[in-house]
LOLUMVO-214648 format. One record per residue (C-alpha): y, x, z; residue number from 1; chain. Coordinates in steps of 0.02 Angstrom, whole numbers. Each point is the difference from the previous one (the first is absolute). Example, Ala and Ser with C-alpha at 12.3 -4.5 7.8 and 13.67 -1.06 7.14 Angstrom:
// LOLUMVO-214648
<rec north="-225" east="615" up="390" num="1" chaine="A"/>
<rec north="172" east="69" up="-33" num="2" chaine="A"/>
// end
This chain:
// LOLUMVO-214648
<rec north="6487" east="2804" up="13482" num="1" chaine="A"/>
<rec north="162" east="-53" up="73" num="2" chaine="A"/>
<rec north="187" east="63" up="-9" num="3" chaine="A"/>
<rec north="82" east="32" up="154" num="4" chaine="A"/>
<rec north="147" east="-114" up="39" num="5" chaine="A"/>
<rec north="151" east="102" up="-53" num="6" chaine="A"/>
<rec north="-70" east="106" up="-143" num="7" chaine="A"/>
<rec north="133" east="10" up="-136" num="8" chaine="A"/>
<rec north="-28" east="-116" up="-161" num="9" chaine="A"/>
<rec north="-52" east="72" up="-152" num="10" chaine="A"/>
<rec north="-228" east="-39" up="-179" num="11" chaine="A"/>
<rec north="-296" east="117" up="-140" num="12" chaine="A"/>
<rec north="-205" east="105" up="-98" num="13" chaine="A"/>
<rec north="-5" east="51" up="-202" num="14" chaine="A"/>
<rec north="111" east="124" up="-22" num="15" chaine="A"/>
<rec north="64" east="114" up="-174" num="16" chaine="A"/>
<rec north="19" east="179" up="-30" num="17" chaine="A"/>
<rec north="101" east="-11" up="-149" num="18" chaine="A"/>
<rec north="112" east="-140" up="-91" num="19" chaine="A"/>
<rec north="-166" east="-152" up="15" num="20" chaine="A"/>
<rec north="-70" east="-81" up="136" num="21" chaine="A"/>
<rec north="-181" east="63" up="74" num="22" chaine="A"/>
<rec north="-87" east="-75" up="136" num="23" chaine="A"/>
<rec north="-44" east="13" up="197" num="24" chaine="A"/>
<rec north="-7" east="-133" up="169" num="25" chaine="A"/>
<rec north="30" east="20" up="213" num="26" chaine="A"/>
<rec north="-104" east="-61" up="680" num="27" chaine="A"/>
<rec north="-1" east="35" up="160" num="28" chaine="A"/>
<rec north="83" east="-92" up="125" num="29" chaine="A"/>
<rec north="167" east="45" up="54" num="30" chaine="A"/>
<rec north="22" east="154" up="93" num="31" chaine="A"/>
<rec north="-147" east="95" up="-77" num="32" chaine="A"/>
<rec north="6" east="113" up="-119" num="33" chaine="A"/>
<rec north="-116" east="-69" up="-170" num="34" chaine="A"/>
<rec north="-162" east="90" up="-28" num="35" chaine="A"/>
<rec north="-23" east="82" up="-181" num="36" chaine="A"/>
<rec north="-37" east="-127" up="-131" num="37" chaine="A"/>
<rec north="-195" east="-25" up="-24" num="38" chaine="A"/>
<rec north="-33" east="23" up="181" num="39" chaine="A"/>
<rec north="-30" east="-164" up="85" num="40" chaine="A"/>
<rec north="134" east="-9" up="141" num="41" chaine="A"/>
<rec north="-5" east="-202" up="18" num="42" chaine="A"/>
<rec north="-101" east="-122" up="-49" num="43" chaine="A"/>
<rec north="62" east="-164" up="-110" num="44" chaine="A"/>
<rec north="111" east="39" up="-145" num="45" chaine="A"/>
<rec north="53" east="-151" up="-124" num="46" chaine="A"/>
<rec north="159" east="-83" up="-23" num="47" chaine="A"/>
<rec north="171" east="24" up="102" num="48" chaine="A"/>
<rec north="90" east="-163" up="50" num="49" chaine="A"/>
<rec north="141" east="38" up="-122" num="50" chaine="A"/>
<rec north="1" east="-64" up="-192" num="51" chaine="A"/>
<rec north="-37" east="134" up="-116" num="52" chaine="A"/>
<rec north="198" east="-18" up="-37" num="53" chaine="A"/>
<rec north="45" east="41" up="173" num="54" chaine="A"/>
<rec north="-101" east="138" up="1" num="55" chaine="A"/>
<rec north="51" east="56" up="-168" num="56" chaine="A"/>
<rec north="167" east="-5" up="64" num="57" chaine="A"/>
<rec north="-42" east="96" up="170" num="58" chaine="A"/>
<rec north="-77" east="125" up="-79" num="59" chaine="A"/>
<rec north="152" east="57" up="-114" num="60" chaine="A"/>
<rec north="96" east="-17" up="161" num="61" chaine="A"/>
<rec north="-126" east="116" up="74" num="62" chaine="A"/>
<rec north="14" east="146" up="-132" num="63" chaine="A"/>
<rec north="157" east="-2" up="-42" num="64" chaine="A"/>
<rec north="63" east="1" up="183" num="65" chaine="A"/>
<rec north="-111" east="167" up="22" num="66" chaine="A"/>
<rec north="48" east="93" up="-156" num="67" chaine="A"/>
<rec north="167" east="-34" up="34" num="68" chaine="A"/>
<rec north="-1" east="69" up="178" num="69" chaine="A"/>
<rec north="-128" east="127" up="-18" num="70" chaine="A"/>
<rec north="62" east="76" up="-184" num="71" chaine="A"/>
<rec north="116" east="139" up="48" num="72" chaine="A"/>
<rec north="-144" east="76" up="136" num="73" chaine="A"/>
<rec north="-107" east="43" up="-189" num="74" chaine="A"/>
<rec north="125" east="11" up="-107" num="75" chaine="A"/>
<rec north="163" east="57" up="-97" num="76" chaine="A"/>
<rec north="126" east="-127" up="-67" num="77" chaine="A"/>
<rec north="34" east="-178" up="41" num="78" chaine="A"/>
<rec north="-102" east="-118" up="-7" num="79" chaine="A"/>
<rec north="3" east="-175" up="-106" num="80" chaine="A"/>
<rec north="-141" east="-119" up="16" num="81" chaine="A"/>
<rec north="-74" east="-76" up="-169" num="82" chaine="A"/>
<rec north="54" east="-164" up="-70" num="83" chaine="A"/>
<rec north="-114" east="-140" up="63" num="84" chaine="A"/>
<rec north="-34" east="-112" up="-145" num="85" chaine="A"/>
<rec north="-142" east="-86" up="96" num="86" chaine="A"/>
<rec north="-126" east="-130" up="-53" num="87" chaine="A"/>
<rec north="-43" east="-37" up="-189" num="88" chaine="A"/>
<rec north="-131" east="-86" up="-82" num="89" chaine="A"/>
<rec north="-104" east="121" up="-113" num="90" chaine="A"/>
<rec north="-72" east="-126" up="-104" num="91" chaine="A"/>
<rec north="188" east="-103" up="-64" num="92" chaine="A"/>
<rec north="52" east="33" up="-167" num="93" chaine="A"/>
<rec north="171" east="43" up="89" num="94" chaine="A"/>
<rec north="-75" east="122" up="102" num="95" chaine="A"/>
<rec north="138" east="158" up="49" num="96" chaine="A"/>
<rec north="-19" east="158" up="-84" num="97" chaine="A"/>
<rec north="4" east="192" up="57" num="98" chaine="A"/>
<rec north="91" east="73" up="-146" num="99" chaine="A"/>
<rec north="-58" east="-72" up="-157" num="100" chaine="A"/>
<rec north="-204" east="-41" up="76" num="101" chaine="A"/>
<rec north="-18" east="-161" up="87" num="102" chaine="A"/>
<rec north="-59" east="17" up="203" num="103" chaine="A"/>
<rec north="-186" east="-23" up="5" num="104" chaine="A"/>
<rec north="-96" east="-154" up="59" num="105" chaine="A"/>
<rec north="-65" east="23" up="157" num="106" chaine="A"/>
<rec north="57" east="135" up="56" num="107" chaine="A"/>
<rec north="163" east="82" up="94" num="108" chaine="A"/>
<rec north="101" east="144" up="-56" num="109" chaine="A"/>
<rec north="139" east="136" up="15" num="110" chaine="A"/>
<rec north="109" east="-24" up="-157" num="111" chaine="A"/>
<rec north="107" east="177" up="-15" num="112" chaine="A"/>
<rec north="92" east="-34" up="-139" num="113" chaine="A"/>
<rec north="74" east="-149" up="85" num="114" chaine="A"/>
<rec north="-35" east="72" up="181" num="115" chaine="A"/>
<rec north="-79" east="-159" up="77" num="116" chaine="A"/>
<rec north="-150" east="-56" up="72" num="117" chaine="A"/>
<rec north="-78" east="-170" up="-39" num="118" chaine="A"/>
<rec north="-159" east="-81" up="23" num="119" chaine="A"/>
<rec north="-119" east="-134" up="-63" num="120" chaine="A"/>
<rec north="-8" east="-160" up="119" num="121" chaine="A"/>
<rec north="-184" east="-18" up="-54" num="122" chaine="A"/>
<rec north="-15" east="184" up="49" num="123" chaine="A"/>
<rec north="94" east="-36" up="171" num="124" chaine="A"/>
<rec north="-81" east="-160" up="34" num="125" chaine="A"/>
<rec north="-203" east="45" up="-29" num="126" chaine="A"/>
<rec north="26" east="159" up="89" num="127" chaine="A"/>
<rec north="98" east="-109" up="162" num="128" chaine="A"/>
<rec north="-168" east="-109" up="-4" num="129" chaine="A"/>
<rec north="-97" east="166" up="44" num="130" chaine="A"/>
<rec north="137" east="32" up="140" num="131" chaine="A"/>
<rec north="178" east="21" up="17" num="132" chaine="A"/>
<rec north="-5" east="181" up="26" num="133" chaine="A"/>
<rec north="-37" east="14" up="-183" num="134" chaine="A"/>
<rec north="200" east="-38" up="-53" num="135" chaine="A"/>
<rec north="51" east="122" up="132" num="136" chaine="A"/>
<rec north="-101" east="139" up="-100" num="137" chaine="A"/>
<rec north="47" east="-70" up="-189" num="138" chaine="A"/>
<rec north="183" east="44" up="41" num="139" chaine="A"/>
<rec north="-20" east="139" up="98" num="140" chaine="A"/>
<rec north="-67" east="58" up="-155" num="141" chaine="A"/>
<rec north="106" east="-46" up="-133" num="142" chaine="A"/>
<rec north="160" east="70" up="96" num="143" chaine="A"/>
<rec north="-116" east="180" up="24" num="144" chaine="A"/>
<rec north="21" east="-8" up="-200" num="145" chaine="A"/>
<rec north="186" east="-27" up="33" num="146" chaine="A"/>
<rec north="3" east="141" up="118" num="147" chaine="A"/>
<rec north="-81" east="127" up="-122" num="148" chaine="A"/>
<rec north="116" east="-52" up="-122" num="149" chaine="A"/>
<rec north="147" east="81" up="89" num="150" chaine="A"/>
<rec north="-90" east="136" up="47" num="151" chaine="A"/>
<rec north="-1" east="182" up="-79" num="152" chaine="A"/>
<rec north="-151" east="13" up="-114" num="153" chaine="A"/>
<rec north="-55" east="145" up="125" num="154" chaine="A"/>
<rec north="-28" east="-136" up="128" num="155" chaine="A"/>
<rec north="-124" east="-136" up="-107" num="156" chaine="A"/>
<rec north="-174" east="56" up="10" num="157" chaine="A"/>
<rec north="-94" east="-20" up="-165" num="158" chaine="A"/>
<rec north="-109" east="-146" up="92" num="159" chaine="A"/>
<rec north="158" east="-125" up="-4" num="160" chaine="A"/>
<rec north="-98" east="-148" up="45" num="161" chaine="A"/>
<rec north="-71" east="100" up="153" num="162" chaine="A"/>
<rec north="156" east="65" up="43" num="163" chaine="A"/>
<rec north="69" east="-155" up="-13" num="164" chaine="A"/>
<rec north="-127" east="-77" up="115" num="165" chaine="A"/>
<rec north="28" east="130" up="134" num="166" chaine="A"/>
<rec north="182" east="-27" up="7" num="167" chaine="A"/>
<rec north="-50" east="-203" up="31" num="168" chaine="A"/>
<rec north="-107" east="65" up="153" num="169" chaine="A"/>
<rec north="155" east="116" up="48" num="170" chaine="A"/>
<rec north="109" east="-156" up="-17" num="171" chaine="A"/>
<rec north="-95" east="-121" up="97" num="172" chaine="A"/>
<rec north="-57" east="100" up="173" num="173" chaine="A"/>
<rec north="168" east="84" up="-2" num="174" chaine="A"/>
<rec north="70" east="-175" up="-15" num="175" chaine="A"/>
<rec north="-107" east="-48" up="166" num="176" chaine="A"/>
<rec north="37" east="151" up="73" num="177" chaine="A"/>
<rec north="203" east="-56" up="-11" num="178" chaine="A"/>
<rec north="-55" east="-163" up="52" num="179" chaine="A"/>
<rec north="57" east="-100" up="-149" num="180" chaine="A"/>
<rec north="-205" east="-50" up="-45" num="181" chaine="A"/>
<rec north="-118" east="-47" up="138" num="182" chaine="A"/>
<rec north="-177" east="23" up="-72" num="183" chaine="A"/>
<rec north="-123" east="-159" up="52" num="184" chaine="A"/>
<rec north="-183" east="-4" up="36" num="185" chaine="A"/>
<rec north="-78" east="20" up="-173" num="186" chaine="A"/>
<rec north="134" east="71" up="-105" num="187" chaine="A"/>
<rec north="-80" east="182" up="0" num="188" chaine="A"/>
<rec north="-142" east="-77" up="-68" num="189" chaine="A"/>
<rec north="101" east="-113" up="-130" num="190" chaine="A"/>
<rec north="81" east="142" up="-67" num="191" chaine="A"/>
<rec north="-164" east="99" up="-43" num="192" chaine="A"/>
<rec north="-61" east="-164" up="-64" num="193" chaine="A"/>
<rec north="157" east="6" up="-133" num="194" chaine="A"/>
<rec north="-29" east="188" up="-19" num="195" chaine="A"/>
<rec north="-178" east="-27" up="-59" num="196" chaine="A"/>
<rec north="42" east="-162" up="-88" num="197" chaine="A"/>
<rec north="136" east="73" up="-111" num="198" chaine="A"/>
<rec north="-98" east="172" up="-19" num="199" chaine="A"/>
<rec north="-193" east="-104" up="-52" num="200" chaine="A"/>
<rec north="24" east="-189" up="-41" num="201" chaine="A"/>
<rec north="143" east="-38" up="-86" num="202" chaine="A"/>
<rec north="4" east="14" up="-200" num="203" chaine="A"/>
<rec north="189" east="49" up="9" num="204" chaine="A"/>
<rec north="-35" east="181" up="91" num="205" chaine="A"/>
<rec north="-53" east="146" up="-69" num="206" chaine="A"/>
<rec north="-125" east="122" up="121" num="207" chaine="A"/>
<rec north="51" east="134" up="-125" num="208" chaine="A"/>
<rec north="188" east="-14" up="36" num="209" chaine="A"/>
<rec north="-7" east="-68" up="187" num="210" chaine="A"/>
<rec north="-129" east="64" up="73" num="211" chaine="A"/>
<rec north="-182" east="-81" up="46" num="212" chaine="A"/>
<rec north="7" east="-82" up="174" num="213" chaine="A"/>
<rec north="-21" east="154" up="109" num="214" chaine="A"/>
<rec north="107" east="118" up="-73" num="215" chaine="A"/>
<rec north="137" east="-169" up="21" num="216" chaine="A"/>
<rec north="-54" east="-29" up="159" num="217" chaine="A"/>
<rec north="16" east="199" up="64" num="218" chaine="A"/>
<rec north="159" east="-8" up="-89" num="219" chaine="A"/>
<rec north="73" east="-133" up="97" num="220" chaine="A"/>
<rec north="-57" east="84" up="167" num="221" chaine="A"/>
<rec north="64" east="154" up="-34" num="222" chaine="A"/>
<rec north="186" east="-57" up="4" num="223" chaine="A"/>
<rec north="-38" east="-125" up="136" num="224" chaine="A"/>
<rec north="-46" east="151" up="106" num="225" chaine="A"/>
<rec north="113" east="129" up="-65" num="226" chaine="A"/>
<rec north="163" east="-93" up="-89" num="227" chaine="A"/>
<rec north="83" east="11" up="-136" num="228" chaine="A"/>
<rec north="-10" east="215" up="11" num="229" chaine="A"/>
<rec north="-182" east="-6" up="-7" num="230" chaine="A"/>
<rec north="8" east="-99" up="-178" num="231" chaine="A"/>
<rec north="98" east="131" up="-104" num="232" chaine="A"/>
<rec north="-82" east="129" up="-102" num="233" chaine="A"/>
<rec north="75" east="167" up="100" num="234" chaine="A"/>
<rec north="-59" east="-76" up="183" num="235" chaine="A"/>
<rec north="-82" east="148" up="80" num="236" chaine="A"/>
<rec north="22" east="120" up="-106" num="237" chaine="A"/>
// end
């Protein structure tokens, strides 16, 4: 994945639903529209050229651009974007906190009693090896925590780690439909790869709060094909 030259500056997947962290993670060439996640559009995948900091970085730039322009088309109020607190090491004896429990190793969360999102370099940096669509989808995540956070209760569906997932596939093909994220040969596949990775082989996620790898995976689609409206809880009704 690559930002478009001019996209606004902005920077997770874990996620909470009350005052402690929780867990959760996250093309086509330009001028296509992506395929849904899962269904081979390209061939390749791996790596972008950017560090995994440069991506990190892109990738806040990326959803906070979107939310910021798109906001007002969903919802009441102003919006304020979360505090980015950014990269911590799980495993230091100085490691931040999220009200009085200590972020988790490994992982990358939605704090809401400080409102920030931070993440786990280890986290960021194994999942970058697997393809750098994977940081893309991490934060995407984290800020659809954010998101739910200032929303009326009315509009968070029980499944918060779904929710939250569909609001990351909202975020990221509305972001290449404004133009700000150009979706590369392989990154449809890389972010189904993260979906199932997060949802089946990682000890830090829980199936029974995110979701087994399909139900992530038709998650994500579902906003990617019909935005952020098709991820809350009265859509169609």
């Amino acid at each position: 994945m690559t930002t478009t030259p001019g996209a606004t500056s902005g920077g997770t997947l874990g996620g909470t639903s009350g005052g402690t962290p929780a867990t959760t993670p996250a093309g086509t060439p330009p001028g296509t529209s992506p395929g849904p996640v899962g269904q081979s559009s390209a061939s390749g995948g791996g790596g972008g050229s950017e560090t995994v900091e440069g991506d990190i970085q892109a990738a806040v730039s990326v959803t906070t651009a979107y939310w910021s322009t798109h906001w007002s088309e969903f919802f009441t109020g102003a919006y304020g974007p979360p505090r980015v607190q950014g990269a911590y090491d799980g495993a230091a004896p100085d490691v931040p906190a999220c009200g009085s429990e200590p972020l988790p190793d490994d992982n990358a969360v939605y704090c809401p009693a400080g409102d920030f999102i931070a993440w786990d370099m280890d986290l960021m940096r194994w999942g970058h090896q697997r393809g750098d669509a994977w940081v893309y989808l991490v934060i995407a995540h984290e800020w659809g925590h954010a998101v739910q956070n200032r929303l009326d209760a009315g509009l968070v569906d029980m499944a918060r780690e779904l929710q939250a997932d569909c609001l990351a596939g909202a975020v990221l093909f509305g972001a290449a439909r404004d133009k700000t994220l150009t979706f590369e040969d392989g990154d449809t596949e890389e972010l189904a790869d993260a979906l199932t990775a997060l949802a089946d082989k990682t000890p830090w996620t829980n199936t029974s709060d995110h979701g087994d790898a399909t139900q992530r995976v038709s998650a994500f689609n579902r906003g990617a094909e019909t935005g952020v409206k098709g991820c809350l809880p009265t859509a169609g009704q």
